[in-house]
C-alpha positions as CSV (number, residue, x, y, z in Angstrom):
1,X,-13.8,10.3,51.8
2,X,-14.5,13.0,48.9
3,X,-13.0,12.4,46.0
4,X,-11.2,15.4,44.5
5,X,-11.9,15.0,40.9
6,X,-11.8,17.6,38.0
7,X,-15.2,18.2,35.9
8,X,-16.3,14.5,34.4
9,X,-18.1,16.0,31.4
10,X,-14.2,17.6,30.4
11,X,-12.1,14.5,30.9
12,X,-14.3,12.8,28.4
13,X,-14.3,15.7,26.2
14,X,-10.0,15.9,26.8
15,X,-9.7,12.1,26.0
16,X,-11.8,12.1,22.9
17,X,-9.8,15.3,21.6
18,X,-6.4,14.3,22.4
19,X,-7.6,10.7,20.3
20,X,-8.5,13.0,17.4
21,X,-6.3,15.8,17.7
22,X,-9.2,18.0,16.5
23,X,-12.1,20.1,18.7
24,X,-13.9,19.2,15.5
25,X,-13.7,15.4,15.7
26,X,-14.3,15.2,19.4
27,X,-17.6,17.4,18.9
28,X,-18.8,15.0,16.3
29,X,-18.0,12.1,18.6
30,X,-19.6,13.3,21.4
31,X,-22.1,15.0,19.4
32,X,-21.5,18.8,20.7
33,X,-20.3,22.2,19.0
34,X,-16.2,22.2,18.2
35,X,-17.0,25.6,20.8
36,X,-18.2,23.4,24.0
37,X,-15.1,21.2,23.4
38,X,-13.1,24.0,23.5
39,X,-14.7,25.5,26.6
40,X,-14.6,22.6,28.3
41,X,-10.7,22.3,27.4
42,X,-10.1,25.6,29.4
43,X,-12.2,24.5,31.8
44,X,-9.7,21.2,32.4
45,X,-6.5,23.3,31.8
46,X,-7.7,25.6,34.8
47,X,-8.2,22.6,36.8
48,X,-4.5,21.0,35.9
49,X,-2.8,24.6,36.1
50,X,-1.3,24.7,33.0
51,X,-1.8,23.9,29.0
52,X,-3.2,20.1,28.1
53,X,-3.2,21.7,23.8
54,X,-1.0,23.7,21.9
55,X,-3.4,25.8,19.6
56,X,-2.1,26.6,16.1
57,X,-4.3,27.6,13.0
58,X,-3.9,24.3,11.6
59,X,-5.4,22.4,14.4
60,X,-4.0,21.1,17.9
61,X,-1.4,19.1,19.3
62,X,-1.1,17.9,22.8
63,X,2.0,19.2,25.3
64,X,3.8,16.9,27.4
65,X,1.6,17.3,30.3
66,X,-1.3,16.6,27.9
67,X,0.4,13.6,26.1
68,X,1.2,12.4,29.6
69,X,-2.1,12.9,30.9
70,X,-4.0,11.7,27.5
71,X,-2.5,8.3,28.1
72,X,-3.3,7.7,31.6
73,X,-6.8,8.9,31.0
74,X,-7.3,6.4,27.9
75,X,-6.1,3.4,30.0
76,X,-8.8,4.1,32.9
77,X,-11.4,4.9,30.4
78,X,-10.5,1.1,29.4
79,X,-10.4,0.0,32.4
80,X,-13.8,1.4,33.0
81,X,-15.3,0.4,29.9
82,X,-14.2,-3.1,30.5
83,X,-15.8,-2.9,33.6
84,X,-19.1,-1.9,32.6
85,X,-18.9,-4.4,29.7
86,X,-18.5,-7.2,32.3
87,X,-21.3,-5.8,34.5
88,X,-23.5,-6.0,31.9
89,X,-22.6,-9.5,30.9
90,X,-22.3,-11.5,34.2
91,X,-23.1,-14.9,32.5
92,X,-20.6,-14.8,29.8
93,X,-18.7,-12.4,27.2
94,X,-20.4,-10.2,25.3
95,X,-20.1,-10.8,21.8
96,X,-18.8,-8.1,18.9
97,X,-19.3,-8.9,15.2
98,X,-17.4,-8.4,12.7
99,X,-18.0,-8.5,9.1
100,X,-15.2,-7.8,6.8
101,X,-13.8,-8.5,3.1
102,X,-12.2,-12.3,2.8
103,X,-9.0,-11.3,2.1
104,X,-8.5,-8.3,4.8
105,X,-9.9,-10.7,7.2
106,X,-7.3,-13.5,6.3
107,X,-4.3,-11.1,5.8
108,X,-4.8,-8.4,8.1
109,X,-7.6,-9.0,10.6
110,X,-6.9,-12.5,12.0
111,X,-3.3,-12.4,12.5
112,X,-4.3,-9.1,14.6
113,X,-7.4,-10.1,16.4
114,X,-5.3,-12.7,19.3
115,X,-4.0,-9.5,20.5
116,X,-6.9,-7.8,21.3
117,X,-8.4,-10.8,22.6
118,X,-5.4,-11.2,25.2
119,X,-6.0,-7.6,26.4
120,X,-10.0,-8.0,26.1
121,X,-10.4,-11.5,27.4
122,X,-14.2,-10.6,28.6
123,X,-15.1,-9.8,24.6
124,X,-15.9,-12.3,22.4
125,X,-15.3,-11.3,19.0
126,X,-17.0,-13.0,15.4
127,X,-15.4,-11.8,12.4
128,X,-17.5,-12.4,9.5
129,X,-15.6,-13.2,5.8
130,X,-18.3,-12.0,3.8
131,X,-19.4,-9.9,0.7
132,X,-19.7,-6.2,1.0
133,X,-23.4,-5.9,0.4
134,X,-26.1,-8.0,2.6
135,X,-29.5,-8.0,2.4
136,X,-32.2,-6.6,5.1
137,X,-33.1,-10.0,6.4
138,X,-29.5,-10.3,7.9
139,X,-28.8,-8.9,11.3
140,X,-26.1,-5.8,10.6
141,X,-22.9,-6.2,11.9
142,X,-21.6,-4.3,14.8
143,X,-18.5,-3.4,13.1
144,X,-18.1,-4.1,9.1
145,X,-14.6,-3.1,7.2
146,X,-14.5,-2.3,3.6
147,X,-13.3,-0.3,0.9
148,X,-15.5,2.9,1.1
149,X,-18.4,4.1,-1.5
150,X,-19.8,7.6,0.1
151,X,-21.6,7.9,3.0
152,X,-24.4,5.4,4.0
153,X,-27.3,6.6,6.3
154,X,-27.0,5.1,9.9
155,X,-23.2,4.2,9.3
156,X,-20.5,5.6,10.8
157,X,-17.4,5.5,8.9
158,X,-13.7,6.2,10.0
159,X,-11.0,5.8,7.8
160,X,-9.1,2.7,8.6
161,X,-6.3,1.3,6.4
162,X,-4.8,3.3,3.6
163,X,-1.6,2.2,2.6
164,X,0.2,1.9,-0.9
165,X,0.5,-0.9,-3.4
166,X,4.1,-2.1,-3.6
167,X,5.1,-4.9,-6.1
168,X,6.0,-8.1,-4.6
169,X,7.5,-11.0,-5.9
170,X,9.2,-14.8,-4.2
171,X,13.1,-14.1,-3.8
172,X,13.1,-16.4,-6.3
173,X,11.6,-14.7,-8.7
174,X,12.8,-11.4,-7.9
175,X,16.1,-12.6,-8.4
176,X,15.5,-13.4,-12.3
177,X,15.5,-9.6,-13.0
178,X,18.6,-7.4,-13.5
179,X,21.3,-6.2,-11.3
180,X,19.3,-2.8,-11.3
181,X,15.9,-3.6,-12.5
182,X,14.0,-1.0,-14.4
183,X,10.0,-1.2,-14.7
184,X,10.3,-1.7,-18.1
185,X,11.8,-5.1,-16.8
186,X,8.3,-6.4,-15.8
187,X,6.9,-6.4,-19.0
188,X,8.5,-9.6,-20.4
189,X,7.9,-11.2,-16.7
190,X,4.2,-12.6,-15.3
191,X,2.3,-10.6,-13.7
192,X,-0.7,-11.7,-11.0
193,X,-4.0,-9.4,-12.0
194,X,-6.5,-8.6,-9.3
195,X,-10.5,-9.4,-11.3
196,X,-12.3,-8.5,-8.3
197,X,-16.1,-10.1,-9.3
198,X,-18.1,-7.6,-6.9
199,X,-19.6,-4.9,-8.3
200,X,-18.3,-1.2,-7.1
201,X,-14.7,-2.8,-6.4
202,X,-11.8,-1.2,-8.4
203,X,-8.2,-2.4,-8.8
204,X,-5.6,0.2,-9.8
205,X,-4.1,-2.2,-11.4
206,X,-0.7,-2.8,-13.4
207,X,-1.8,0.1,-16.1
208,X,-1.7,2.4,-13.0
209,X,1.3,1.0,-11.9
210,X,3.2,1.3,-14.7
211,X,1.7,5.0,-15.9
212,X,3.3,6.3,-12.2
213,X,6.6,4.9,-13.3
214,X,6.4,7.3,-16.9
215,X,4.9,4.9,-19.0
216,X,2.1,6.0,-21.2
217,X,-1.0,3.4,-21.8
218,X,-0.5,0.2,-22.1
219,X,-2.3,-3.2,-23.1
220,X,-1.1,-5.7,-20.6
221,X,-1.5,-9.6,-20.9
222,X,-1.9,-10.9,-17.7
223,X,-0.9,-14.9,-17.6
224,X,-2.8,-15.2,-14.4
225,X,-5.8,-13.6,-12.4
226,X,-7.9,-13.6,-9.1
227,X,-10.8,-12.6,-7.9
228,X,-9.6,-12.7,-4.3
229,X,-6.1,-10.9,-3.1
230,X,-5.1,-13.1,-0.9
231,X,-5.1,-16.2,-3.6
232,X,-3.0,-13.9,-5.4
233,X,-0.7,-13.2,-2.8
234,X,-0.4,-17.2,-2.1
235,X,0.5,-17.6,-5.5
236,X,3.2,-14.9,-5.5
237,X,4.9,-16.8,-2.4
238,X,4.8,-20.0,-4.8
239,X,6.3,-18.4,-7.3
240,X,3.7,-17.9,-9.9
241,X,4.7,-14.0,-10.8
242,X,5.1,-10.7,-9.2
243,X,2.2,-9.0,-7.8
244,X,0.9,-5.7,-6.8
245,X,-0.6,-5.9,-2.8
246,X,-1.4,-3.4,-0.3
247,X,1.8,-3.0,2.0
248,X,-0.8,-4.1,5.0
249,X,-1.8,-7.5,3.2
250,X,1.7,-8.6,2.9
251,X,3.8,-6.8,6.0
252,X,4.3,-10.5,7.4
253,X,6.0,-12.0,4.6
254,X,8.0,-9.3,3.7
255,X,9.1,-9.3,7.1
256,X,9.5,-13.5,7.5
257,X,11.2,-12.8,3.7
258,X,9.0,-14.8,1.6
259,X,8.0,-12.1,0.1
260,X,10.1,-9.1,-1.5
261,X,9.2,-6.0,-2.6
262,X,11.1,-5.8,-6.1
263,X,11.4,-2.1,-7.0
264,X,10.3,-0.1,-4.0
265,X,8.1,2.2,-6.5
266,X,4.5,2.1,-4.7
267,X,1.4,3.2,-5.8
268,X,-1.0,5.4,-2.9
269,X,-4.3,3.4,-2.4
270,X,-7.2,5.2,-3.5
271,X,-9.9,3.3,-2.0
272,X,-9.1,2.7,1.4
273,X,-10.6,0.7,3.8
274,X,-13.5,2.1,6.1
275,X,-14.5,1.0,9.3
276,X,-18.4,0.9,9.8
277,X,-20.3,1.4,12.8
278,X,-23.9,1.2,12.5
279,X,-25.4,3.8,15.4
280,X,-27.7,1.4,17.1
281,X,-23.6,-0.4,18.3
282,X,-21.8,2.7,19.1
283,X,-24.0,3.0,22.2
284,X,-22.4,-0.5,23.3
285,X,-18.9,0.1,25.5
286,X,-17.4,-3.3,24.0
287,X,-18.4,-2.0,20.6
288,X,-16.6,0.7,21.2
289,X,-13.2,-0.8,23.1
290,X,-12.9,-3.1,19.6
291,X,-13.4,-0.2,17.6
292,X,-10.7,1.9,19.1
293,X,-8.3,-0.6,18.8
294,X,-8.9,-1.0,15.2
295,X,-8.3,2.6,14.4
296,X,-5.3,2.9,16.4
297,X,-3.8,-0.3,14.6
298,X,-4.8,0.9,11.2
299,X,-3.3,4.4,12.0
300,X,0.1,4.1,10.9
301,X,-1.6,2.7,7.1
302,X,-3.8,6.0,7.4
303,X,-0.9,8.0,7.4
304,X,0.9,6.1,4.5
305,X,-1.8,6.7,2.0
């Protein structure tokens, strides 16, 4: 029986635009002109009888029929990419690396990763708890996560996790301050600093904090510091002090309530987290199936920064 199906080279094209919501994007992905994703868009629309993209001079936005459509089309292009990941790996799963800061991987990544290893049971994933920088006698990661410094050469970076600093504090501790704390309530109080050791890292800090409130500079005596966020974050939930976290880092025990956020002032990140894709792994499907999924669950941070 012949299969009725609209032009292949297009539905790749419509399901890599409709991910980005941008010709643009989708061109760089698939490594053509933001012009042949547009012509093959038309193309596709002729095909379906009627608009996939509302156009505006701003960029694009997918109609119902395309939303529709766009979701469909990204669960067979799963489905398919699973597929070819298990043809390719009849003996066992295929294996993705990932190499990551310690704390992100404690705090964000591994309470995450079960979930994509439910829906992916045929990829095997390594995540790596290392330091940003590694040497050229180690084997680069498929897929690395850190704070961004500029472009690399060979890397592909998306942003990943934005997000905003919010200070956080044990209900125990929280409950110490005023009936209607001001910021100027914090400094008689203990604050946790962040002394990240790595070169290139940067903290914004409590003098950041407190200049975004309306204070001026300030010297600030900190009675206790880390060089890793997550300590610091273990140490808030003791009740050492109030701390300032990304809201991704600590979304679980604010939620669980060991944690709360004692002024809803936040700060917006400035150096978010990238994800890194060196090219020789985008040609991998599973590379690319893990990758996705990371993006879309570090969208909604995206937007908050």
């Amino acid at each position: 029986m012949t299969r009725h199906l609209p032009p292949l080279p297009a539905l790749r094209a419509f399901e890599a635009a409709a991910r980005h919501l941008s010709f643009a994007r989708a061109g760089g992905e698939l490594g053509v002109t933001p012009g042949a994703i547009s012509h093959q868009m038309r193309q596709l629309e002729e095909w379906v009888e009627g608009p996939l993209f509302e156009r505006r001079a701003n960029g694009v936005s997918l109609t119902e029929t395309g939303r529709v459509f766009a979701t469909r089309l990204g669960a067979i292009f799963d489905q398919i990419t699973a597929a070819s990941v298990a043809a390719r790996a009849p003996g066992g799963a295929s294996t993705v690396t990932v190499r990551c800061q310690y704390s992100l991987a404690t705090k964000w990544l591994a309470p995450r990763i079960g979930k994509f290893r439910a829906a992916h049971p045929e990829i095997s994933v390594a995540v790596l708890a290392l330091p940003h920088r590694w040497s050229a006698n180690e084997r680069d990661p498929d897929l690395a996560i850190y704070h961004g410094r500029g472009t690399i050469p060979g890397i592909r970076q998306d942003m990943l996790l934005g997000g905003r600093l919010v200070v956080v504090a044990a209900p125990q501790v929280a409950a110490l301050l005023p009936a209607a704390p001001t910021p100027a309530d914090l400094l008689t109080r203990p604050l946790i600093k962040m002394d990240f050791a790595e070169p290139g890292w940067h903290d914004e800090g409590w003098e950041a904090w407190f200049a975004a409130t309306g204070f001026g500079h300030l010297e600030l005596r900190a009675t206790l510091s880390f060089n890793l966020l997550h300590l610091a974050i273990e140490a808030c939930i003791a009740g050492a002090g109030f701390a300032l976290a990304p809201n991704f880092m600590v979304e679980q025990e604010l939620a669980a309530g060991r944690l709360v956020d004692a002024f809803g002032i936040s700060l917006p990140i400035r150096q978010p987290y990238v994800l890194m894709t060196p090219e020789a792994s985008l040609a991998r499907p599973e590379v690319e199936i893990l990758r996705s999924w990371l993006l879309d669950e570090g969208m909604g941070y995206v937007k908050q920064g």
